[in-house]
C-alpha positions in Angstrom: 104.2 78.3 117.5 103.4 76.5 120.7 107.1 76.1 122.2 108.3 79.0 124.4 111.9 78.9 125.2 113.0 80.1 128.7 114.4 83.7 128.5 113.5 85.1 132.2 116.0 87.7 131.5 117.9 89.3 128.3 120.5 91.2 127.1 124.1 89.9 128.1 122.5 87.7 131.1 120.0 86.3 128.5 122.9 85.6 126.1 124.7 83.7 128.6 122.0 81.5 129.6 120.7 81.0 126.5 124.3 79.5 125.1 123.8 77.4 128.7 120.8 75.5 127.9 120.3 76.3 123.8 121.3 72.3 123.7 118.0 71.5 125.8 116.0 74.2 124.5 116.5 73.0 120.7 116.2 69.3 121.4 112.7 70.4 122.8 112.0 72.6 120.0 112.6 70.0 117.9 110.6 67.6 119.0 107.2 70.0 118.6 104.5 68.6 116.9 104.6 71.2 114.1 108.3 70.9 113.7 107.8 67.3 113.7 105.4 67.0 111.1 106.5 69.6 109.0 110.1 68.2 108.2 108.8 64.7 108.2 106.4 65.9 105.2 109.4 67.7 103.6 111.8 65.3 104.0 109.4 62.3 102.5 107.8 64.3 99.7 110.5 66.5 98.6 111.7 64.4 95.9 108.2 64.7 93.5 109.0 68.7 93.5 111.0 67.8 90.0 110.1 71.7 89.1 110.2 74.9 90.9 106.5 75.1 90.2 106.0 71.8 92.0 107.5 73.4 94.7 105.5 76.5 95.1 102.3 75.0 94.5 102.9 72.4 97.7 102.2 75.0 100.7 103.6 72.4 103.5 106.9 72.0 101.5 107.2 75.6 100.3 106.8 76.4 103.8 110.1 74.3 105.3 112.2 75.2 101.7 111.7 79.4 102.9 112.0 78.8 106.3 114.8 77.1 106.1 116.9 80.6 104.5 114.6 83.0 107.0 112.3 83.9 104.4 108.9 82.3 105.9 107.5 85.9 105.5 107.8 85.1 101.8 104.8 82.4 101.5 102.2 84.1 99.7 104.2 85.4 97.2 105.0 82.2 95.0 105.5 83.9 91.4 108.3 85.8 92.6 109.9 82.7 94.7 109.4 80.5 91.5 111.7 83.0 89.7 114.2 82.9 92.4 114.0 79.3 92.5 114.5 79.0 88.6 117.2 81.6 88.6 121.0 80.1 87.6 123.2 80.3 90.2 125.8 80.5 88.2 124.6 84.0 86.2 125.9 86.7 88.1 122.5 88.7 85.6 120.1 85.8 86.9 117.0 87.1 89.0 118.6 85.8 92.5 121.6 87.4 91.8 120.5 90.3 90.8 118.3 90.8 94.5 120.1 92.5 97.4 119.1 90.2 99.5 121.6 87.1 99.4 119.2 84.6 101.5 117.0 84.5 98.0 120.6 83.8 96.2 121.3 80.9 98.9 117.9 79.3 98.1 118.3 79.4 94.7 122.1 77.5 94.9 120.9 75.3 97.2 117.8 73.8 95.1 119.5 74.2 92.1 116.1 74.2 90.0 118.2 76.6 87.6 121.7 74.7 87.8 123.1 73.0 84.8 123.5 70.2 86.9 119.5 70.2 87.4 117.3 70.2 91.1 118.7 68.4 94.1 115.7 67.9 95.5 116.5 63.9 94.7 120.0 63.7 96.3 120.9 61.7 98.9 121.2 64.1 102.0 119.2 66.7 100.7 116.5 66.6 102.5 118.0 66.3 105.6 119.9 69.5 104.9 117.2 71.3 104.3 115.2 70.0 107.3 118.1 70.9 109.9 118.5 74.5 108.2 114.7 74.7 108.7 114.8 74.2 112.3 117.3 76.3 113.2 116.1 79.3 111.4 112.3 78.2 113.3 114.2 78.0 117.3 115.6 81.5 116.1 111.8 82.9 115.2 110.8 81.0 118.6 113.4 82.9 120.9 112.2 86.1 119.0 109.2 85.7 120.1 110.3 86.0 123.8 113.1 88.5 123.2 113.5 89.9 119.5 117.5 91.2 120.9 118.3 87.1 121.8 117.2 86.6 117.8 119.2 89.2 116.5 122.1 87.9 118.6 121.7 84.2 117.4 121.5 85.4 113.4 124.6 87.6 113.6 126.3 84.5 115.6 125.7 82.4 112.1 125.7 85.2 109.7 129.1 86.5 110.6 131.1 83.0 110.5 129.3 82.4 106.9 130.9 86.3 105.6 133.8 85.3 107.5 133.9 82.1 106.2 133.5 83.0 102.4 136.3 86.5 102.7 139.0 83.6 103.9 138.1 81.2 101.2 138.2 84.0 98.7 141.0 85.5 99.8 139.3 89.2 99.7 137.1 90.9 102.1 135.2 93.2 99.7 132.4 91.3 98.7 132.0 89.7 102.0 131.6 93.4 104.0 128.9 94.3 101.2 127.0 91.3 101.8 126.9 92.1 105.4 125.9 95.4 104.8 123.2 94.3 102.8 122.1 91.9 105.5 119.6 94.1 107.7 119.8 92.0 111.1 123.5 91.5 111.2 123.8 95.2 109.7 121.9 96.3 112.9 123.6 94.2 115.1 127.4 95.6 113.9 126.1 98.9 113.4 124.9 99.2 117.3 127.7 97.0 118.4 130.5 99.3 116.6 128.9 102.8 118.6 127.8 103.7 114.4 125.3 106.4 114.3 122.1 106.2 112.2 122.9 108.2 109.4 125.8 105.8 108.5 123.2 104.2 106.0 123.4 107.4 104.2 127.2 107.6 103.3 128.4 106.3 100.0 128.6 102.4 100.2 132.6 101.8 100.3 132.7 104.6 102.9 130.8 102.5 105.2 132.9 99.3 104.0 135.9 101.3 104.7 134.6 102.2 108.5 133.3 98.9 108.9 137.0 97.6 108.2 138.2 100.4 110.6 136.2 99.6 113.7 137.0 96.0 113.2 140.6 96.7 113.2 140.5 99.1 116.3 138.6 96.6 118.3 140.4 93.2 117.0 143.9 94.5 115.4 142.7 93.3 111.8 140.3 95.1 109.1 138.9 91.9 107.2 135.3 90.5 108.1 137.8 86.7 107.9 138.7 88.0 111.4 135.1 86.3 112.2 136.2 82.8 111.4 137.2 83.1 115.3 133.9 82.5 117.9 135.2 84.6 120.1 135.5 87.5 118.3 131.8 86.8 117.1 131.0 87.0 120.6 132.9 89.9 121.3 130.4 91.6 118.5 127.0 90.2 119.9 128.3 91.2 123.5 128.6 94.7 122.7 125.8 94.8 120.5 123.3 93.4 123.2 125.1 95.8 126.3 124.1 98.2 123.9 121.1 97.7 123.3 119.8 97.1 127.0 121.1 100.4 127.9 119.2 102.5 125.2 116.1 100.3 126.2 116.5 101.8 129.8 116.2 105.0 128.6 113.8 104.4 126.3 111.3 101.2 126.7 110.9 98.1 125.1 108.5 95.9 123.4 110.0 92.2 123.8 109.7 91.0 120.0 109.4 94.0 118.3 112.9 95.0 117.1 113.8 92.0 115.5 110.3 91.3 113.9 110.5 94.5 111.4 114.3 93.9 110.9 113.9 90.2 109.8 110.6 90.6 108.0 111.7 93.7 106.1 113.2 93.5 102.7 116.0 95.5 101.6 114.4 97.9 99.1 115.7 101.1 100.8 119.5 99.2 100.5 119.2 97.8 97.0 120.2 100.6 95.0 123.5 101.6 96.8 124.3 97.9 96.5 123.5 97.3 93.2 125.4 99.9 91.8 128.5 98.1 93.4 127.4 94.6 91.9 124.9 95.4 88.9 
């Protein structure tokens, strides 16, 4: 990807320069040739993917459907996303349901290839939707590139509000702190933010909901992940997750890119058991 956004510095100092000029910095980005021609393509051809197989065999729009949910990684392996795409999203047994990962569940819902209601692919809106998703998730890969910490940051900012989001609609929490636990680059980024040591990924799945739901109350008076609905608290998170972070990379090196890259790439597989015994 040709654009390189200006990160002269990172951790909390990158942050707060980044949130300064991200404005600029994603007007640019999303002017890029390859940005530019790949939504273009999407959004004017997006319609004549009537099937899920339509879909996967196009490359160019396959390529703005994954990256739009983070899953560009995902390209080459079109069986599997035409299964995910076909699933119901309304079968809590479907394929997509059934995966840990809830960015293949997302894709699924949003397409709607498996819906009763049939694909959306031809509704008005649609491919717009897509197309800004895509672009987002592609600045967030860019600024990875430069500093992998700065993705992280700007993935937990999103991911966060969207638990948050969905425990307050709800009403209940519990699904909500799963998912996030299930989510390996926010799970990072609250696990280092919180002070948790590694082998918290070891412990039996509602004990780490339950600490989760301590450490949030200690630090912001409530227990429920709904407590993320407010920015600042969000910020409060990525703040102490990036201090953090910079201070064990004193000690230790660094390798700009690097952290992020395996988190965000990586599937779930080592996760999916302890989760699906909650939800299978």
């Amino acid at each position: 990807m040709a654009f390189t956004p200006v990160l002269p510095v990172g951790g909390v100092a990158g942050w707060s320069l980044l949130q300064r000029i991200e404005d600029q910095q994603r007007e640019t980005f999303e002017k890029s040739p390859e940005i530019t021609r790949a939504t273009a393509h999407f959004e004017e051809k997006i319609h004549t993917a009537a099937t899920a197989a339509d879909l996967v065999k196009d490359r160019r729009l396959l390529q703005v459907a994954l990256g739009a949910f983070g899953l560009e990684d995902e390209i080459d392996k079109r069986a599997f996303i035409q299964k995910v795409l076909e699933s119901d999203p309304l079968d809590a047994q479907s394929f997509a349901n059934r995966l840990v990962d809830s960015r293949y569940r997302d894709l699924a819902n949003a397409f709607g290839y498996g819906s009763i209601l049939g694909p959306r692919v031809a509704d008005i809106g649609f491919p717009g939707e897509i197309a800004a998703a895509f672009k987002e998730r592609q600045f967030e890969v860019a600024v990875g590139d430069a500093d992998s910490d700065l993705r992280l940051a700007l993935n937990a900012r999103r991911e966060l509000a969207k638990h948050a989001a969905a425990a307050e609609d709800s009403g209940s929490d519990g699904k909500s702190w799963f998912a996030a636990l299930g989510d390996r680059p926010l799970r990072a980024v609250i696990e280092k933010a919180y002070g948790l040591p590694s082998a918290f990924a070891q412990i039996d799945l509602d004990q780490q909901r339950e600490t989760l739901r301590a450490k949030t109350r200690e630090l912001f008076g409530e227990e429920s992940i709904a407590v993320f609905t407010d920015p600042e608290k969000v910020e409060t998170v990525i703040r102490r997750f990036l201090a953090r972070s910079a201070a064990e990379q004193g000690l230790s090196g660094y390798v700009p890119g690097q952290g992020a890259v395996s988190l965000l790439q990586a599937g779930a597989a080592s996760f999916a058991n302890l989760v699906q015994s909650r939800f299978g």
